[in-house]
N, CA and C atoms as an extended XYZ file, in Angstrom:
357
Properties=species:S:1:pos:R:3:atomname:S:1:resname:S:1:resid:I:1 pbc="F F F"
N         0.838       -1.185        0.000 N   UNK     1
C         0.000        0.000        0.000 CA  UNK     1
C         0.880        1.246        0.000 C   UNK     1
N         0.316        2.293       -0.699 N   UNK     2
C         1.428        3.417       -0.786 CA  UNK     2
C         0.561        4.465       -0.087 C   UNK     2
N         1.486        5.158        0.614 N   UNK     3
C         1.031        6.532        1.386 CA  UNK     3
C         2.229        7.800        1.220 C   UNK     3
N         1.622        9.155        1.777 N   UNK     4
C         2.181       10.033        1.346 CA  UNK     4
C         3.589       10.069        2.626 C   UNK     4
N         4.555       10.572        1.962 N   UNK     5
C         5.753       10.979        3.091 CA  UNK     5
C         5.259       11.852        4.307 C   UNK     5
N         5.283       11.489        5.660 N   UNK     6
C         5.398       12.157        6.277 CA  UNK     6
C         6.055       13.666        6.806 C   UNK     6
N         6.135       14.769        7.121 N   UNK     7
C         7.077       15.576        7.174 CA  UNK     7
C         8.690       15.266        7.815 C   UNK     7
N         8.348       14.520        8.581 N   UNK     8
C         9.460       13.586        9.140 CA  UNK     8
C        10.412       12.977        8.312 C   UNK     8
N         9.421       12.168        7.222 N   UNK     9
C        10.140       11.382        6.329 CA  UNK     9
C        10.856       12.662        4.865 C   UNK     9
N         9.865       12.960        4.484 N   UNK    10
C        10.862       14.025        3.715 CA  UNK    10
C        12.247       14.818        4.436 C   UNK    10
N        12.045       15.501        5.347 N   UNK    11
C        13.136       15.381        5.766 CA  UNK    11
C        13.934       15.130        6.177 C   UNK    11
N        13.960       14.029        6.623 N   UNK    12
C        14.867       12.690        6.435 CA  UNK    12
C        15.385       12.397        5.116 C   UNK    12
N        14.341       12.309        4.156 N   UNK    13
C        14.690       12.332        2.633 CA  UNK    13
C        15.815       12.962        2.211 C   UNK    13
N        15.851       14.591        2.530 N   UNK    14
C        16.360       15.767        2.099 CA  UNK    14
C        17.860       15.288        2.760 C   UNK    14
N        17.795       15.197        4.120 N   UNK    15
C        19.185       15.174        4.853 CA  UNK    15
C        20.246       14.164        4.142 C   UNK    15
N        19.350       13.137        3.685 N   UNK    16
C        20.304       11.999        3.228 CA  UNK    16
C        20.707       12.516        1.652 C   UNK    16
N        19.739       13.086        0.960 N   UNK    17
C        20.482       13.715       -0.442 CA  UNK    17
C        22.020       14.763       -0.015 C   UNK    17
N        21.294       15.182        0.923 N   UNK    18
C        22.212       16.547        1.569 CA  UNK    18
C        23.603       15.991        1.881 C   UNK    18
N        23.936       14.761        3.018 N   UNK    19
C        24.542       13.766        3.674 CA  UNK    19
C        25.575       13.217        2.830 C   UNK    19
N        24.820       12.525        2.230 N   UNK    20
C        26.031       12.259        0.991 CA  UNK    20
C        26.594       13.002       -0.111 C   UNK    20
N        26.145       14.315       -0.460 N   UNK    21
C        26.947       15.173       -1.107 CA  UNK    21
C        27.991       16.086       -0.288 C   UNK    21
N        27.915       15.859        1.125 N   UNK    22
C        28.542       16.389        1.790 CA  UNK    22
C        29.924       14.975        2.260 C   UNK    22
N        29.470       14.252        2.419 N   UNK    23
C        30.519       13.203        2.174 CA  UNK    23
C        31.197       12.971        0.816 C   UNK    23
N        30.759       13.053        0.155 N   UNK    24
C        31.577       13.485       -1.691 CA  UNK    24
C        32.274       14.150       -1.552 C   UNK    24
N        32.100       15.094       -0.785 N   UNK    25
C        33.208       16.186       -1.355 CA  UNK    25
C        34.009       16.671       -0.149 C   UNK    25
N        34.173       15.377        0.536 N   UNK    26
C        35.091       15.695        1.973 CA  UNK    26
C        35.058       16.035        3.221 C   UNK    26
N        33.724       16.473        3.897 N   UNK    27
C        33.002       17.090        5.192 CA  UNK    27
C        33.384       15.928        6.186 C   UNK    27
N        33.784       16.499        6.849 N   UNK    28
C        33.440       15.305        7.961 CA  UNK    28
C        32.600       15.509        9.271 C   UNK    28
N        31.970       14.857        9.303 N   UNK    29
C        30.755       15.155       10.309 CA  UNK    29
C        31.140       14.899       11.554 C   UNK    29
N        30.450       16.183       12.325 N   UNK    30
C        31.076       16.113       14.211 CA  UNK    30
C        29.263       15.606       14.540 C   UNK    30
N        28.646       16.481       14.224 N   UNK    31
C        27.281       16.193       14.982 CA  UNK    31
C        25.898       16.087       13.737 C   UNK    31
N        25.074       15.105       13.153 N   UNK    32
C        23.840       15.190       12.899 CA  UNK    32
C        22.713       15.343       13.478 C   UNK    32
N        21.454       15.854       13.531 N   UNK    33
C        20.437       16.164       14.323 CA  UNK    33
C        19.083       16.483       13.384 C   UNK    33
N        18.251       15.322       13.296 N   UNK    34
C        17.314       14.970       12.049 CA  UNK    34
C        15.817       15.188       12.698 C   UNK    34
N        15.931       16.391       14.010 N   UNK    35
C        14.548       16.670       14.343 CA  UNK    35
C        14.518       17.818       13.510 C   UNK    35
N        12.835       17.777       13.703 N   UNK    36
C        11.973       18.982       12.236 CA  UNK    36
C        12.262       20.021       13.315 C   UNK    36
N        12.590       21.179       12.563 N   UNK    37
C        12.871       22.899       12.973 CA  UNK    37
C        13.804       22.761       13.976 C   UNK    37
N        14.781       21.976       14.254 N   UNK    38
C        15.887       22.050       15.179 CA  UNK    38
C        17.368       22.225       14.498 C   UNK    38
N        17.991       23.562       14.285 N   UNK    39
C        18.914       23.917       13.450 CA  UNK    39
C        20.451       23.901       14.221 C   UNK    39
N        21.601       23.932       13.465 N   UNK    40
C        21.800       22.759       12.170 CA  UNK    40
C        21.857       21.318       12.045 C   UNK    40
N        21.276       20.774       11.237 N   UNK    41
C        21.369       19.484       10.881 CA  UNK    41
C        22.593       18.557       10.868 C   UNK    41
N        23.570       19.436       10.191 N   UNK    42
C        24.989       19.182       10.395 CA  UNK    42
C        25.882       20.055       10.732 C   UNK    42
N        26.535       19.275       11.572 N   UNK    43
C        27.810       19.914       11.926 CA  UNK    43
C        28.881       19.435       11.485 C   UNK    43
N        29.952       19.987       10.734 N   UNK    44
C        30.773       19.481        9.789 CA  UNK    44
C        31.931       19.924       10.113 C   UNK    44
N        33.273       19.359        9.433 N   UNK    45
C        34.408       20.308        9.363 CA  UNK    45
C        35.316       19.966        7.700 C   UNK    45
N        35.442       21.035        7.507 N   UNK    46
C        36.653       20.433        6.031 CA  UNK    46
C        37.685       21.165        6.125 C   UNK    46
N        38.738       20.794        5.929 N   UNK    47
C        40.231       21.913        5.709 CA  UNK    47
C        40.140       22.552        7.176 C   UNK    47
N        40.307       21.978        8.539 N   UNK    48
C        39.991       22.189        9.807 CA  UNK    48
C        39.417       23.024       10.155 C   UNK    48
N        37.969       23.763        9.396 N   UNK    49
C        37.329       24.623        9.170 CA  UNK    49
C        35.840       24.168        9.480 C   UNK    49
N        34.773       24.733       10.480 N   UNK    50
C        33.857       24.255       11.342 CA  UNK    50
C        32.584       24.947       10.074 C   UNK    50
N        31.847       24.001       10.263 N   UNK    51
C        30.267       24.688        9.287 CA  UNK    51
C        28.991       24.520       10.126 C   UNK    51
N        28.211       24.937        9.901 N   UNK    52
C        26.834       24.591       10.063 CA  UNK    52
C        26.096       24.653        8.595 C   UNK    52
N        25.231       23.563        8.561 N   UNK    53
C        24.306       23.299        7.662 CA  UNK    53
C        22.643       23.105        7.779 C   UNK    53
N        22.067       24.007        7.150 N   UNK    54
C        20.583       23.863        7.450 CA  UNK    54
C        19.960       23.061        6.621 C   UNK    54
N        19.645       22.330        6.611 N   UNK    55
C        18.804       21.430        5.810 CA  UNK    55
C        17.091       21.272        5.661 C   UNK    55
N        16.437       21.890        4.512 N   UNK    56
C        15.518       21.885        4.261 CA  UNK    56
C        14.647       20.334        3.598 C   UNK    56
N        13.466       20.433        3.649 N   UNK    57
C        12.645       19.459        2.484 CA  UNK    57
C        11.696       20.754        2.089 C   UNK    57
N        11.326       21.068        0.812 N   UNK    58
C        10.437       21.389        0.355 CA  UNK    58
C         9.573       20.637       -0.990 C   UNK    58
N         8.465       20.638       -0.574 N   UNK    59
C         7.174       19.833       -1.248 CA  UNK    59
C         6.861       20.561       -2.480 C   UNK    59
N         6.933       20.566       -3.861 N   UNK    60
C         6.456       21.308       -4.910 CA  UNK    60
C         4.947       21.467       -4.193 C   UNK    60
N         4.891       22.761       -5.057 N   UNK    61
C         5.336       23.831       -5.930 CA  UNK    61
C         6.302       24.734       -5.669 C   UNK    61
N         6.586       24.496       -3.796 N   UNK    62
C         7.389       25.377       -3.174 CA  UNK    62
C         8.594       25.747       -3.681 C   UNK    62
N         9.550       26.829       -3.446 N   UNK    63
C        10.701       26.779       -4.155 CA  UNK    63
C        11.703       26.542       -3.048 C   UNK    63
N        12.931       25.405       -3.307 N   UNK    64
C        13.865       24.846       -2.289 CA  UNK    64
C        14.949       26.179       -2.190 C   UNK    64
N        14.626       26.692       -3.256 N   UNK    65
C        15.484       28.131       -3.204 CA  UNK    65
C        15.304       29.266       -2.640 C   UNK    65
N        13.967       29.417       -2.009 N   UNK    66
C        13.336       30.621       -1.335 CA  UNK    66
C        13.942       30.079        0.155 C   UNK    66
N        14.635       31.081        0.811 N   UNK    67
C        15.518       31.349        2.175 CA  UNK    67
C        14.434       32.271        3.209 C   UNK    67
N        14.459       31.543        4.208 N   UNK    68
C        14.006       31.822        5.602 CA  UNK    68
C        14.692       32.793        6.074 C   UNK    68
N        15.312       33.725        5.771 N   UNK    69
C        16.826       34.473        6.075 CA  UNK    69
C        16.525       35.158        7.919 C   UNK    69
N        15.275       34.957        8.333 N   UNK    70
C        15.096       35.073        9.915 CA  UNK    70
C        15.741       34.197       10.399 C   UNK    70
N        15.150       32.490        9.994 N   UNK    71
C        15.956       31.986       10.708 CA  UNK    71
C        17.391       31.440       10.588 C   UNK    71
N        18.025       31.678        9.236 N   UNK    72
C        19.278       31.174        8.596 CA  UNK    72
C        20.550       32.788        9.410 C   UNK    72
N        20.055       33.942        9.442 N   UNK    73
C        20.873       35.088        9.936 CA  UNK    73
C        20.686       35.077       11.731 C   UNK    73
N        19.690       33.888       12.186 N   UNK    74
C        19.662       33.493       13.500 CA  UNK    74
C        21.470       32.083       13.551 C   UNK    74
N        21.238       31.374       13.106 N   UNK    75
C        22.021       29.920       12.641 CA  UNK    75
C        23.087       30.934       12.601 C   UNK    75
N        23.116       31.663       11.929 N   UNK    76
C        24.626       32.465       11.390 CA  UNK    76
C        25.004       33.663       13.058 C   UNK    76
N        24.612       33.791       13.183 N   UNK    77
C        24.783       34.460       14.516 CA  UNK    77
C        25.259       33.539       15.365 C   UNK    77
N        24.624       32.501       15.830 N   UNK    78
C        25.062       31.446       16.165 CA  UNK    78
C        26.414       30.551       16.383 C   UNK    78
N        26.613       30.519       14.665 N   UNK    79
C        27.784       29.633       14.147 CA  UNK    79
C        29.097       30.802       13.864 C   UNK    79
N        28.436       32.057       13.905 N   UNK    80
C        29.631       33.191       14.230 CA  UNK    80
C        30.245       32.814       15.504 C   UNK    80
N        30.177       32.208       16.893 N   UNK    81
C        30.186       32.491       18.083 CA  UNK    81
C        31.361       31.331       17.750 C   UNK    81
N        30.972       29.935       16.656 N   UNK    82
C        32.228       29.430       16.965 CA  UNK    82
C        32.797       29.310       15.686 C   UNK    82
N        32.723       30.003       15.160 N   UNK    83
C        33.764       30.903       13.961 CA  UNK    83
C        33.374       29.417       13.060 C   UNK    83
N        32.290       29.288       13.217 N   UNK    84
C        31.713       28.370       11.372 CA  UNK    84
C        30.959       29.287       10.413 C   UNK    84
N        31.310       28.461        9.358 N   UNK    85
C        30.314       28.935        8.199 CA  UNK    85
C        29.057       28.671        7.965 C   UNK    85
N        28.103       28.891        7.658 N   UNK    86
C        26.548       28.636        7.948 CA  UNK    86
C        26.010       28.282        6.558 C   UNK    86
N        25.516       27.114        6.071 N   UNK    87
C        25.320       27.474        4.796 CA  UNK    87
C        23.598       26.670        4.482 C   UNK    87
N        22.944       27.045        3.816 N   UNK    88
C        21.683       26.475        3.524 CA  UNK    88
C        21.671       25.324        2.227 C   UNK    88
N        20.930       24.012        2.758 N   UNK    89
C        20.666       23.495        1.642 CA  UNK    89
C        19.015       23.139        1.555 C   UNK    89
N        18.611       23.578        0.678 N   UNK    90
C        17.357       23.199        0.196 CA  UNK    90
C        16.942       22.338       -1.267 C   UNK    90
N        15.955       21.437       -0.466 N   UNK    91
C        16.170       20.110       -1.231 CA  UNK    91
C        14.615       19.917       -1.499 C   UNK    91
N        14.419       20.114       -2.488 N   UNK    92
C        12.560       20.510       -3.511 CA  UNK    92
C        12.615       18.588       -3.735 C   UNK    92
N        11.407       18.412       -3.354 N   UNK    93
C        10.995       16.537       -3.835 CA  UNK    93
C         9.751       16.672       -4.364 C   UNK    93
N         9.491       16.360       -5.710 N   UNK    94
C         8.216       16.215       -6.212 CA  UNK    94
C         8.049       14.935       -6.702 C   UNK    94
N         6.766       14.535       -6.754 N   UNK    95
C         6.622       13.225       -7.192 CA  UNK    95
C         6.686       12.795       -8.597 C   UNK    95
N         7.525       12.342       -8.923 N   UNK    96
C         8.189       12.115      -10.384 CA  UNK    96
C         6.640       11.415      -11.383 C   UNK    96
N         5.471       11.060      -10.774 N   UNK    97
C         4.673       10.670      -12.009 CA  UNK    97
C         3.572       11.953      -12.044 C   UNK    97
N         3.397       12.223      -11.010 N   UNK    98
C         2.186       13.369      -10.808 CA  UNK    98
C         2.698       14.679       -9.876 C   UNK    98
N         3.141       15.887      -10.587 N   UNK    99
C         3.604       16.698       -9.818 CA  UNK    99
C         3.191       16.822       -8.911 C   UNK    99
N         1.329       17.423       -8.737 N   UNK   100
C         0.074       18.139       -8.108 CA  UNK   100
C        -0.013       16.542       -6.641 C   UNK   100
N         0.537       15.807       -6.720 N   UNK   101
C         0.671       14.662       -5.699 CA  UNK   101
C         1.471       14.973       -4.864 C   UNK   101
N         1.324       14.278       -3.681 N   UNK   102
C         2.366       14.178       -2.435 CA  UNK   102
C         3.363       13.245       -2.823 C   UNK   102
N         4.780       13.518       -2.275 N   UNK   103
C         5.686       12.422       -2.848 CA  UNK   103
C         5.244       11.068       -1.680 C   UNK   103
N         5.327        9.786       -2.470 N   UNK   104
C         4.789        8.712       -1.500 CA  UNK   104
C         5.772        7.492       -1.663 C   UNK   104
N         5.908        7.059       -0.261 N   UNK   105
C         6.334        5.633        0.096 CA  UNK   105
C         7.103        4.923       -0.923 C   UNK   105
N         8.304        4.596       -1.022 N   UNK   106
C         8.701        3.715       -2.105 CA  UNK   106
C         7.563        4.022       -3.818 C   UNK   106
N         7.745        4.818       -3.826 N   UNK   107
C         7.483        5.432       -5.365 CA  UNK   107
C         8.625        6.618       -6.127 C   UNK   107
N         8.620        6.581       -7.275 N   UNK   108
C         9.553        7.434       -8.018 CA  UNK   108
C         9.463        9.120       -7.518 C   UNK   108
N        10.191        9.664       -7.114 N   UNK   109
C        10.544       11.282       -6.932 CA  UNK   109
C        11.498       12.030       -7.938 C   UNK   109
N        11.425       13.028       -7.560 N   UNK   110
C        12.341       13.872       -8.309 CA  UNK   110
C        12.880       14.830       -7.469 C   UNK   110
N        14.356       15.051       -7.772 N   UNK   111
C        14.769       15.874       -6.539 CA  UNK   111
C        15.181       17.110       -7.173 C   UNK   111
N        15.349       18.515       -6.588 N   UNK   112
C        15.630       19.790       -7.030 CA  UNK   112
C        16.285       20.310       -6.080 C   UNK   112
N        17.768       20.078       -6.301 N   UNK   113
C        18.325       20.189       -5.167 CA  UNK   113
C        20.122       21.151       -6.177 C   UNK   113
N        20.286       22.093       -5.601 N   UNK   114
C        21.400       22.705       -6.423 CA  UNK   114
C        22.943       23.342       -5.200 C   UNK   114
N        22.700       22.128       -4.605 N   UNK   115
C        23.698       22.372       -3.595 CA  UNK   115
C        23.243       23.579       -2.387 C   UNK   115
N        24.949       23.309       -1.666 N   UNK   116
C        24.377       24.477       -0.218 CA  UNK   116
C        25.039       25.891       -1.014 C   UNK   116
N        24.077       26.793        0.059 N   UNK   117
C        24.320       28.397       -0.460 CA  UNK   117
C        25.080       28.804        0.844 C   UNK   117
N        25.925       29.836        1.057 N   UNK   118
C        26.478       29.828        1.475 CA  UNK   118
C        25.816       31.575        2.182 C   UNK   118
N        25.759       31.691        4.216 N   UNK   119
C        24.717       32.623        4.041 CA  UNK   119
C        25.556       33.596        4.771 C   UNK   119
């Protein structure tokens, strides 16, 4: 039986697209934290250099590119205190057969995801 992703589960979704492009390209992770609205998701370091990462899910039509900048210049205030970089990733999932659908359970998606921005 197929059902729609939970908010939970999308972002869970998002973190793991997020997760492993951040392992690609060298991050190494101090701390993950995969509760909804509890910022950052990751805590990273590359080139002995500390980050924070916000990690979004957004549901089409929404845009993964439209920034919360209240709460991302909150995160950055924050990650100033221990001299990291703060960067946003937003990660758009639509359901690859029917846009106007919820993405669901072991069914095909589509992801819109163009890396982290840097805030």
């Amino acid at each position: 039986m197929s059902r729609a992703l939970t908010e939970q589960e999308l972002h869970n979704l998002a973190m793991n697209i997020v997760g492993k492009q951040l392992e690609a390209d060298g991050f190494e992770f101090l701390s993950v934290n995969s509760v909804l609205k509890k910022n950052p998701q990751f805590v990273c370091t590359k080139n002995k250099k500390l980050h924070f990462i916000v990690v979004k899910s957004v549901v089409y039509p929404n845009d993964p590119t439209d920034l919360d900048m209240d709460n991302l210049n909150k995160m950055k205030a924050h990650a100033t205190n221990f001299e990291a970089d703060t960067y946003y990733a937003g990660v758009g999932l639509v359901n690859a057969k029917e846009y106007k659908k919820p993405v669901f359970l072991n069914e095909e998606y589509i992801v819109d995801y163009d890396g982290l921005v840097k805030i």
